[in-house]
C-alpha positions as CSV (number, residue, x, y, z in Angstrom):
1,X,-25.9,-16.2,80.4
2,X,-23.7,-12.8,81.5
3,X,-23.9,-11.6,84.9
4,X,-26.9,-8.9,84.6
5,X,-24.9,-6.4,86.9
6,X,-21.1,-6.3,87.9
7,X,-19.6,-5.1,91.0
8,X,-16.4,-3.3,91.1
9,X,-15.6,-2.6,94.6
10,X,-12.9,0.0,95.9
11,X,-11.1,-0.1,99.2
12,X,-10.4,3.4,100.4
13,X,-8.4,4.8,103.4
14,X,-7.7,8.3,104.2
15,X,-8.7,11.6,106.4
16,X,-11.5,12.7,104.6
17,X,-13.4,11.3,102.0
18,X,-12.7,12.1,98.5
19,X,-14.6,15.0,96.7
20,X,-18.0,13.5,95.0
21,X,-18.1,10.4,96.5
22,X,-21.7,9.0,95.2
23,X,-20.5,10.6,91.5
24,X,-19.7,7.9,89.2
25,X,-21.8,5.3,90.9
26,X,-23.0,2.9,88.0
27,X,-22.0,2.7,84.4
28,X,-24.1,1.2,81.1
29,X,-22.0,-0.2,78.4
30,X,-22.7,-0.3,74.7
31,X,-20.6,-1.6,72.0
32,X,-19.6,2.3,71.3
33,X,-20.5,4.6,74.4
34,X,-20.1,4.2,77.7
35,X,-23.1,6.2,80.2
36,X,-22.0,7.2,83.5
37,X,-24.8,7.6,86.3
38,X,-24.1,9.1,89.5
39,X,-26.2,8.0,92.3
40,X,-29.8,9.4,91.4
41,X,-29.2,7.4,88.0
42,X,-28.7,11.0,86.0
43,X,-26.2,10.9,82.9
44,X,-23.3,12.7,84.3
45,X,-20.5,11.7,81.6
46,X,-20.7,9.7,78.1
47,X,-17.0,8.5,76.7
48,X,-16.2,5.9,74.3
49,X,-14.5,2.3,75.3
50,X,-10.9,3.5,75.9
51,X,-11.7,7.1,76.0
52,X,-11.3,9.0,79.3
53,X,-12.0,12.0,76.7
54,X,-15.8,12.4,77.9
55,X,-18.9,13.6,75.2
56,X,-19.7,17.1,75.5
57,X,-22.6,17.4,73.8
58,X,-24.4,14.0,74.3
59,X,-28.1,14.2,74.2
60,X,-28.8,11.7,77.1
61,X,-26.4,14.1,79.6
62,X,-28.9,14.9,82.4
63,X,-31.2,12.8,81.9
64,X,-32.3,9.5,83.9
65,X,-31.4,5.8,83.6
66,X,-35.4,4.4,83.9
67,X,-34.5,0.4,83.4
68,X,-34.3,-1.5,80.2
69,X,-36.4,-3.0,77.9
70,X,-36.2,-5.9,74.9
71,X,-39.1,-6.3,72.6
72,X,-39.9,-10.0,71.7
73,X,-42.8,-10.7,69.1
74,X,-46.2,-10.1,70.8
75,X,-44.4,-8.8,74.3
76,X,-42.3,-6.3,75.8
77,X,-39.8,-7.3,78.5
78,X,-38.9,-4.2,80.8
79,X,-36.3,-4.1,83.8
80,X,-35.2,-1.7,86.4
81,X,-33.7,0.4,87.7
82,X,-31.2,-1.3,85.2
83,X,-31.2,-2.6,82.1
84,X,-29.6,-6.0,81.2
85,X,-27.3,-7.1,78.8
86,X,-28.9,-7.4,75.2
87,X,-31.7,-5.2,76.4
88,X,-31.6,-1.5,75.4
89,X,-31.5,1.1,78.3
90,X,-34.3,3.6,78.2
91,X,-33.5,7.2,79.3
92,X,-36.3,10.0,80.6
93,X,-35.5,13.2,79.2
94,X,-37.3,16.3,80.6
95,X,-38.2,18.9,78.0
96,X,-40.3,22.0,80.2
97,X,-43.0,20.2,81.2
98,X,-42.5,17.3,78.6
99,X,-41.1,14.1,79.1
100,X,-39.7,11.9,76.6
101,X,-38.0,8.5,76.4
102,X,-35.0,7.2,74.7
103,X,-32.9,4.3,74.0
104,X,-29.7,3.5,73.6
105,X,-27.7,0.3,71.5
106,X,-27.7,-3.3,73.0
107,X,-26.2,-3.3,76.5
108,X,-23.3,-5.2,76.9
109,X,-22.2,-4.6,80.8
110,X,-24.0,-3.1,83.3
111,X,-21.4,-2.1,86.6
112,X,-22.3,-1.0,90.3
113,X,-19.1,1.0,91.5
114,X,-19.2,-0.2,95.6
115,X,-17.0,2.8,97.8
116,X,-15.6,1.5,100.9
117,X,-14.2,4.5,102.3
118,X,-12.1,3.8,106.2
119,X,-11.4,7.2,107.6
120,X,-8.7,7.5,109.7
121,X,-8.4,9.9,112.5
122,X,-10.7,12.0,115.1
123,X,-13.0,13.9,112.8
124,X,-16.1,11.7,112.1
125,X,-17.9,13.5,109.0
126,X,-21.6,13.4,108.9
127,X,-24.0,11.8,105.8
128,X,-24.8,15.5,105.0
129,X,-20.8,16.5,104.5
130,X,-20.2,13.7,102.2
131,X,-23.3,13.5,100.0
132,X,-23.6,17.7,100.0
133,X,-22.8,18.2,96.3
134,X,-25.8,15.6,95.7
135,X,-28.2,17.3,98.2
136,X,-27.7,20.8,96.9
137,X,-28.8,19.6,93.0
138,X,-32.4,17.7,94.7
């Protein structure tokens, strides 16, 4: 049985932590498109395997990872917050006051990006300064 989530984890050192830091957070994997969630599980980028070339007009940009589900006879299966692989992920999209779900192929990975950030020197930046860009789309 695959592993139902990986872990990539990346060691950082440095003054000040990187722009975006809880961008790029998790990433589903199809056979053709790969969605990248930032830390509230919204669709910020779509590419294709090998592609750093991202999907401009992707209908699941913006919307929100919800889990996964696989339909057996007589049963649904559901997961979250992630899908797993061979289940399909299911995205909320928001339409006005609408809201509407979608699927995507078979999952085939499911990755958790892990930041460990060591900053070096006498500032000490607070949770506000490095999660700002998220706070100012709530």
């Amino acid at each position: 049985m695959p592993r139902i989530v990986e872990v990539e984890v990346t060691q950082e050192r440095g003054r000040t932590p990187r722009p975006d830091p809880l961008r790029r957070s998790f990433e589903v994997w199809t056979q053709n498109t790969i969605y990248v969630l930032d830390s509230r599980m919204r669709c910020i980028e779509v590419l294709a395997p090998g592609s750093t070339t991202p999907k401009a007009e992707h209908p699941f940009l913006g919307s929100r990872l919800v889990g996964g589900q696989v339909q057996h006879e007589g049963s649904i299966e559901m997961s979250y917050p992630f899908p797993r692989p061979g289940s399909f992920a299911v995205f909320e999209m928001r339409k006005g006051t609408r809201r509407q779900f979608s699927r995507t192929s078979a999952v085939e990975r499911v990755v958790v990006r892990e930041r460990i950030v060591t900053l070096l020197g006498p500032t000490e930046p607070t949770w506000p300064d490095i999660i700002r860009d998220q706070l100012d789309d709530d």
